[in-house]
N, C-alpha and C positions, 0 to 999 in steps of 0.2 A: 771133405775127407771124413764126414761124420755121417751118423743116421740123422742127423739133423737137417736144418734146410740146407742144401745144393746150395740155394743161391745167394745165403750169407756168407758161404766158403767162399763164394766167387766176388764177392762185394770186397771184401777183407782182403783178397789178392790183390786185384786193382787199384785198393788206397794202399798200399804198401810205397817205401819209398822207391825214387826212381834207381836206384839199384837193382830192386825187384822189377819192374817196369823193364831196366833194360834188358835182366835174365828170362822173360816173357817173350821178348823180341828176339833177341839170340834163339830160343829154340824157336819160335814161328818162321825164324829167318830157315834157319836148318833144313825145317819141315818144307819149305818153298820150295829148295836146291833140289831134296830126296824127289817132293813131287815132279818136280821139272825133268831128272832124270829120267826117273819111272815113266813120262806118258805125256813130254813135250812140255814148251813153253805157252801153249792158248787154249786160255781156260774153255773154249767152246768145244774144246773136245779129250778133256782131262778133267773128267769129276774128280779127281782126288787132289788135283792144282786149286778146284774151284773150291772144295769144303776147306783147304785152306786160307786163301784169301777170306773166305767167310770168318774162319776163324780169326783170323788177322785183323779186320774191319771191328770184330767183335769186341777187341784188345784194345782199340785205339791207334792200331797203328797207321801210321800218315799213307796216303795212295802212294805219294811218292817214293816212302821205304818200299812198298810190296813191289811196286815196278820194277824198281830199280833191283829188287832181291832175285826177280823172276829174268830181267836182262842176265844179271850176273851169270847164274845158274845155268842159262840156257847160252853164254860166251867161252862158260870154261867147262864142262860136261866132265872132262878129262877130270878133272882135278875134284870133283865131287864124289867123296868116298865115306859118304855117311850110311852108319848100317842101324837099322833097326834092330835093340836089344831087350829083352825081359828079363828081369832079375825079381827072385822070391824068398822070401824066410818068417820069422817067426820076429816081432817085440818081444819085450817081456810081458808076462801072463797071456801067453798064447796068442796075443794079435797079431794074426796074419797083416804081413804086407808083397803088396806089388810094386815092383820100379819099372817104368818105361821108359827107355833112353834109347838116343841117336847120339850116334859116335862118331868121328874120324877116327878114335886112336883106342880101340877096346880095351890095354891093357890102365888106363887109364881111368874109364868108368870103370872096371871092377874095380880098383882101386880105391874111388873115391864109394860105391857102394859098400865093399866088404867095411870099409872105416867104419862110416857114417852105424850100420849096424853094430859093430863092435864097442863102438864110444859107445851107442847106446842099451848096453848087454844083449843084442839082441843076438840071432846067428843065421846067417845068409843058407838057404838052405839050393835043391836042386829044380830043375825046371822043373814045375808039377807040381812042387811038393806044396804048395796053398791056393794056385790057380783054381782050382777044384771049388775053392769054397765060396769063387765070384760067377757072375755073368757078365759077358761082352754082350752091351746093346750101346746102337746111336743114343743120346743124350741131348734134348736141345731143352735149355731153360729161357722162358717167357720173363722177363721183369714187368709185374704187373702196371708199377707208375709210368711205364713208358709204352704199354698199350691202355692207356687212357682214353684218347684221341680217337680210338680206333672203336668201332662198331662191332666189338666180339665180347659177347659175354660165356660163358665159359661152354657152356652146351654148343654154339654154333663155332666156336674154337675146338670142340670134343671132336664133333662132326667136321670141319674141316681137315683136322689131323690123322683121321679115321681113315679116312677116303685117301689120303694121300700116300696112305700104308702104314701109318704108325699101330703100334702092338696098342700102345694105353698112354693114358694123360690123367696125371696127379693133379690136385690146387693145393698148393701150401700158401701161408698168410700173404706171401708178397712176390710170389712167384708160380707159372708154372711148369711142369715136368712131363712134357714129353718123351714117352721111350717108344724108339725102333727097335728090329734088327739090325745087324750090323751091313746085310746087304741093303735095306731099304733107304740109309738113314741119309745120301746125298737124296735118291729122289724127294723123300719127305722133306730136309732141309730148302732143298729148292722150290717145292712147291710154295712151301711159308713165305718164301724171300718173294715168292713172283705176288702172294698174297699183300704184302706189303708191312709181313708178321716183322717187327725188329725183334733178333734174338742177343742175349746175354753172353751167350755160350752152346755152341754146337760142336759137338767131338764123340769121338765113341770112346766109352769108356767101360771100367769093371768094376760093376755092380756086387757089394757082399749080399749072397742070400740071408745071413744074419749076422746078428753085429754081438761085440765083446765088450761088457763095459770093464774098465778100469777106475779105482776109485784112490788107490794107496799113493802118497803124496809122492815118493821114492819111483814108484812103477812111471807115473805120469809124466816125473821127471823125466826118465829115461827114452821115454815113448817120444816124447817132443824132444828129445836132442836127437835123435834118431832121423825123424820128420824132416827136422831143420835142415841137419846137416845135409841130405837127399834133397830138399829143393835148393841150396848154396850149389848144387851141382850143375856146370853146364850144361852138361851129358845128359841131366835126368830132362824130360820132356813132362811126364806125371807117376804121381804116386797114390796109390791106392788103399785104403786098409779098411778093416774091418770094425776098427775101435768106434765105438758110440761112445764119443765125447759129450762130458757132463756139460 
């Protein structure tokens, strides 16, 4: 959630305790049921079932949860009434944020988003009104210690990514950053998996074109109870901002 590395964000969510761990699961669980609606229970012909099990894998979660998520889903259809929602506003000192949530019960995430903003002075604004200031691309992060093993040093990993349609490929100290488009980013994803690429984290996500620092101890405050409060939330799936954290 910084201009910093990606993949310390994503390190730092994973050791979190398993409270966190289970709010990780709860929404992959969600994201299962939506895919399973939207385009069947078998991943061989539901790329959007398949990028999330990828996703799911990525998290640690057990085959036997994701099975049993994707039986569920695909038993009770009826009763699957989770909607995909975006919510936008401002922090304090102008950092733009994005909220991504899936709901059964909408009047409930706005609820728990307008708070979360208001505790922390922030103020929920209209659709659009900061979307503008991000890009929507596929996202998939490399953890470098765990392509060790593997015969890819970064140019023949450039050129594999390339070829499979990816836009560009970062190297940061201990990771790398792969970005698609948002239609490319199952084939790209799949092709790495068929490559035998282990990924970190694969998701499409939005991208700030530039970032906001914050530095006032008051402001910082506000900005991470804000934060918090939106990942304590079921509903919220990700959140977005622009702040380049120190």
């Amino acid at each position: 959630m910084s201009g910093h590395s990606k993949f310390s964000n994503i390190k730092a969510k994973k050791e979190k305790n398993d409270a966190a761990k289970g709010k990780i699961f709860t929404v992959i669980g969600h994201e299962l049921a939506l895919a399973v609606k939207q385009g069947g229970a078998d991943p061989a012909s539901n790329s959007k079932l398949r990028d999330v099990i990828a996703k799911a894998k990525a998290n640690n979660m057990p085959n036997d949860t994701i099975n049993n998520g994707i039986k569920k889903a695909a038993g009770s259809l009826e009763s699957v009434n989770f909607e995909e929602l975006q919510y936008e506003g401002y922090g304090v000192n102008g950092v733009a944020i994005i909220v991504k949530a899936l709901t059964d019960n909408k009047n409930r995430s706005a609820a728990d988003v307008r708070s979360a903003f208001a505790k922390g002075r922030g103020s929920l604004g209209t659709q659009g009104s900061v979307s503008f200031l991000f890009d929507e691309k596929g996202q998939i992060i490399l953890d470098k210690e765990a392509m060790e093993d593997l015969d890819k040093d970064f140019d023949s990993l450039m050129e594999l990514a390339l070829e499979a349609g990816a836009e560009d490929i970062r190297e940061e100290e201990d990771s790398y950053e792969i970005l698609t488009s948002p239609e490319d980013f199952s084939s790209v994803r799949e092709e790495l998996e068929k490559q035998g690429i282990p990924m970190a984290e694969a998701d499409i996500v939005m991208i700030p074109q530039n970032y906001v620092s914050v530095t006032e101890e008051e402001a910082v405050k506000n900005l991470r109870r804000t934060l918090d409060l939106l990942e304590e939330s079921d509903d919220v799936q990700n959140v977005y901002t622009n702040w380049e954290e120190e």
